[in-house]
C-alpha positions in Angstrom: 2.6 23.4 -5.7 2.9 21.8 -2.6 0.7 19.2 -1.6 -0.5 17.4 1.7 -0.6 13.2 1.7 -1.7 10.9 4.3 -0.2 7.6 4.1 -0.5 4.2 5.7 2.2 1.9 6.5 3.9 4.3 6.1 6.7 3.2 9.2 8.7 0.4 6.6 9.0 -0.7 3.2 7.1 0.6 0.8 5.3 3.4 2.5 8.3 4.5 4.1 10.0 5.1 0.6 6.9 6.8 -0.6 6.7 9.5 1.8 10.3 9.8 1.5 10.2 9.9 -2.5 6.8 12.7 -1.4 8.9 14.7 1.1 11.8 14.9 -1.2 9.8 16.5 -3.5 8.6 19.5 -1.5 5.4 17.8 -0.3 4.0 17.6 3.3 3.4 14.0 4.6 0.5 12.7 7.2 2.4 9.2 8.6 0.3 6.4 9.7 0.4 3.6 11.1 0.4 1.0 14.7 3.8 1.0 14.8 4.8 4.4 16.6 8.3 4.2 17.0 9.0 2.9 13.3 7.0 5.9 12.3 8.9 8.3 14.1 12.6 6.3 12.8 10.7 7.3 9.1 9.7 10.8 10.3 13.4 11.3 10.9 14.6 10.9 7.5 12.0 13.4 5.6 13.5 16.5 4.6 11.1 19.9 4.7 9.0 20.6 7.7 5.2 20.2 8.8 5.0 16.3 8.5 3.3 14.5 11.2 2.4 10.9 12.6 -0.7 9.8 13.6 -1.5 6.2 15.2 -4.1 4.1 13.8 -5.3 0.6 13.2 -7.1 0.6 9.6 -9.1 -2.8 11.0 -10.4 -0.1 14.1 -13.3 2.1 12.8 -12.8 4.2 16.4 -9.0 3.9 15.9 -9.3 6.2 12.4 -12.0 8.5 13.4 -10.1 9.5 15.9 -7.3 9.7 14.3 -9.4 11.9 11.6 -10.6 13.9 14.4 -6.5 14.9 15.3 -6.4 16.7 11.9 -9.7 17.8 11.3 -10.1 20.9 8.9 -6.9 19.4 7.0 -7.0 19.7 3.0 -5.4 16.3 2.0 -5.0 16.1 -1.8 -3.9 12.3 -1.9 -4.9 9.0 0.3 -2.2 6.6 -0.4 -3.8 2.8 1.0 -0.4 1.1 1.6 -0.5 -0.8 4.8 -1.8 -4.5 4.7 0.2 -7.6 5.7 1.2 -10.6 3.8 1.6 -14.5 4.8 -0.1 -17.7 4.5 -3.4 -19.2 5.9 -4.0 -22.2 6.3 -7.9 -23.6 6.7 -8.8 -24.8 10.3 -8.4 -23.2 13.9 -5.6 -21.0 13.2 -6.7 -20.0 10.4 -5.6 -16.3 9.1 -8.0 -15.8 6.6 -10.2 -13.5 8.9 -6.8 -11.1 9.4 -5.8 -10.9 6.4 -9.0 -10.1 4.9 -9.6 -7.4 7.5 -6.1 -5.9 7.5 -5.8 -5.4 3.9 -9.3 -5.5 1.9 -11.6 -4.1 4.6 -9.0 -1.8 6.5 -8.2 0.0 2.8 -12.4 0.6 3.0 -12.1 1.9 6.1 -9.1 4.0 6.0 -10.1 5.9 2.9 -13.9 6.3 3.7 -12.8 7.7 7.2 -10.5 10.2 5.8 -12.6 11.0 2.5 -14.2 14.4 3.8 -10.6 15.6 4.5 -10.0 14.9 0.7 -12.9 16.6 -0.2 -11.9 19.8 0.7 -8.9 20.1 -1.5 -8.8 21.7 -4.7 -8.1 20.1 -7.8 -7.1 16.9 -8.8 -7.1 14.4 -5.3 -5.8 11.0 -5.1 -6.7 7.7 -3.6 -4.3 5.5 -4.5 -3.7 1.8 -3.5 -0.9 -0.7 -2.9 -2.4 -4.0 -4.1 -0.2 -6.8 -5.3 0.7 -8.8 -9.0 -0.9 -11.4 -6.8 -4.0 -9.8 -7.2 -3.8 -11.4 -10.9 -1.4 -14.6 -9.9 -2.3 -17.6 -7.5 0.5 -18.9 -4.9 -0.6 -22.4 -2.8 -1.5 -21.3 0.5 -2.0 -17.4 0.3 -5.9 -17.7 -0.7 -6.4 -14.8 1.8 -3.7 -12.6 0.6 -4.7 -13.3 -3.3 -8.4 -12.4 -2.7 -7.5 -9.6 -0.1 -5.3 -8.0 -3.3 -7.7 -8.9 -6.1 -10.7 -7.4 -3.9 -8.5 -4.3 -4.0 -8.6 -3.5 -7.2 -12.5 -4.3 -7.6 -12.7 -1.6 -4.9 -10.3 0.7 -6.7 -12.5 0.3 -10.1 -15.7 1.0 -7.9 -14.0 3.9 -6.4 -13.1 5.9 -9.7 -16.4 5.6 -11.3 -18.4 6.7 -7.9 -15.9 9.8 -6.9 -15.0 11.0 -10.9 -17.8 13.9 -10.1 -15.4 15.0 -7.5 -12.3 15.3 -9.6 -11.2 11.7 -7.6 -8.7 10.0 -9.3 -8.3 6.2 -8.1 -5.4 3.8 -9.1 -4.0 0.8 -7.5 0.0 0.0 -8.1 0.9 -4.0 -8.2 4.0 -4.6 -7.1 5.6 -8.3 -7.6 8.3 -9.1 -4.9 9.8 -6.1 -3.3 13.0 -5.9 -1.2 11.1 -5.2 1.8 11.3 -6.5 5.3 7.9 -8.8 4.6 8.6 -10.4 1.7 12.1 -11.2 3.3 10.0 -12.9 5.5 7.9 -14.3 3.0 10.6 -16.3 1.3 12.0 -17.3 4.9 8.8 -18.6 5.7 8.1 -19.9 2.1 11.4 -21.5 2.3 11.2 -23.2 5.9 7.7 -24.9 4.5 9.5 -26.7 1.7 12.4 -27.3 3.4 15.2 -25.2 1.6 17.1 -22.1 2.2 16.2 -18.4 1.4 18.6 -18.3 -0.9 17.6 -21.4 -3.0 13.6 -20.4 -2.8 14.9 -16.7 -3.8 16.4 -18.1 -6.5 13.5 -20.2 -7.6 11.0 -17.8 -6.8 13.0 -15.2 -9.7 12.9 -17.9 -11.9 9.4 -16.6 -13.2 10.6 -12.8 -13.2 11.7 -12.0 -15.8 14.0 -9.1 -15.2 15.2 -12.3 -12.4 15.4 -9.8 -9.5 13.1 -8.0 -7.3 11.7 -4.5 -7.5 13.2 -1.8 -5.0 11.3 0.0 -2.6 12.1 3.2 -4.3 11.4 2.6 -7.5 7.7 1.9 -6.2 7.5 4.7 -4.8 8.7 6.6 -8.1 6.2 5.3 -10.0 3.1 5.9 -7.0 4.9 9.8 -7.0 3.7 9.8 -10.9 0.2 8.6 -10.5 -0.3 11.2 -7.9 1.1 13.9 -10.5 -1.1 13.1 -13.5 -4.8 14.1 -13.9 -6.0 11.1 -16.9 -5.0 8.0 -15.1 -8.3 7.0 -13.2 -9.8 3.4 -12.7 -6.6 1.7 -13.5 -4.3 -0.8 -11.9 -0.6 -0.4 -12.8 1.9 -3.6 -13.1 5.5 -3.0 -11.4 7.1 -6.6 -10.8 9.8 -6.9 -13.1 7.8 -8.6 -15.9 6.5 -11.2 -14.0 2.8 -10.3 -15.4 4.1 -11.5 -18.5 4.3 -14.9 -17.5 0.5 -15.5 -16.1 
């Protein structure tokens, strides 16, 4: 049967290959995000018809519900919490603690708790599920606000499947380790300039501690959040997909 998902981020990187993975499998696909034209570049590539953007900042209360308000009376069957941003802080006046907190932690409560009713008024199983990271579980000097941000995910997630289980809610979080995306490109550029090496040499330091030494693909994430939304058992859980680098915490 198909099904409808609304998705955030979803203009690059991950959320992009999700709704392409959804699309490709006969599923309609809500795209949101700040970033109109990126959206539309990933509207472009989704095969089937009805798919649709809508503009939103997830740190904007007003932003989502009237974003909400756009596709009001909409049966959504899956919430997919993907946008967030990544980077270091650093304590004192430019410190981005405050974004990053906001962006990813709060902005996942807000997204989903604007667009829960819409969820609510599909039939079966629904879906929330969340991108979070493997460093919800690992530390990294200098990303205390991107650690917490993550970790504070996945206490929400757990929080999340007990309270909406009544309503046939499953909640998951995924926790990807590096993936070849645009941002953690820029991680390891920005990682690298701060030591003082190239990419290349902090790329191959960095996969020193994966074990499968390389990173994850975009698509492959987005195969494995294409299962979580297929399956009706999985609830309250957060999934590892890093390569194996959960293995070495």
């Amino acid at each position: 049967m198909n099904k409808t998902y609304l998705v955030s981020g979803a203009g690059s990187g991950i959320g992009r290959a999700i709704v392409q993975k959804l699309s490709g499998d006969g599923h309609r696909c809500i795209l949101m995000g700040q970033n109109t034209p990126n959206l539309e570049q990933t509207l472009e590539t989704l095969p089937g018809e009805g798919h649709l953007i809508i503009t939103a900042d997830i740190r904007d209360k007003e932003s989502l519900y009237l974003a909400a308000e756009k596709i009001a009376g909409t049966s959504i069957d899956g919430l997919l919490a993907n946008a967030g941003i990544g980077g270091e802080n650093h304590w004192g006046d430019n410190d981005r603690w405050q974004e990053i907190i906001d962006t990813n932690l709060t902005g996942t409560y807000n997204f989903v708790n604007s667009f829960l009713p819409l969820l609510t008024n599909a039939s079966g199983e629904k879906h929330i599920l969340i991108t979070s990271s493997v460093l919800a579980r690992l530390g990294v000097a200098n990303y205390s606000a991107y650690c917490a941000s993550k970790a504070g995910l996945l206490g929400l997630m757990r929080s999340w499947a007990v309270q909406y289980a009544s309503q046939n809610i499953l909640v998951n979080a995924i926790c990807p380790g590096w993936v070849d995306t645009d941002m953690a490109q820029q991680g390891l550029q920005g990682i690298a300039d701060g030591i003082g090496i190239s990419k290349q040499e902090f790329y191959d330091i960095a996969m020193q501690s994966v074990p499968l030494r390389r990173m994850s693909r975009p698509e492959e994430i987005a195969d494995l959040a294409a299962y979580l939304l297929s399956q009706s058992s999985i609830t309250g859980q957060a999934i590892d997909i890093n390569c194996g680098a959960i293995m070495n915490s």
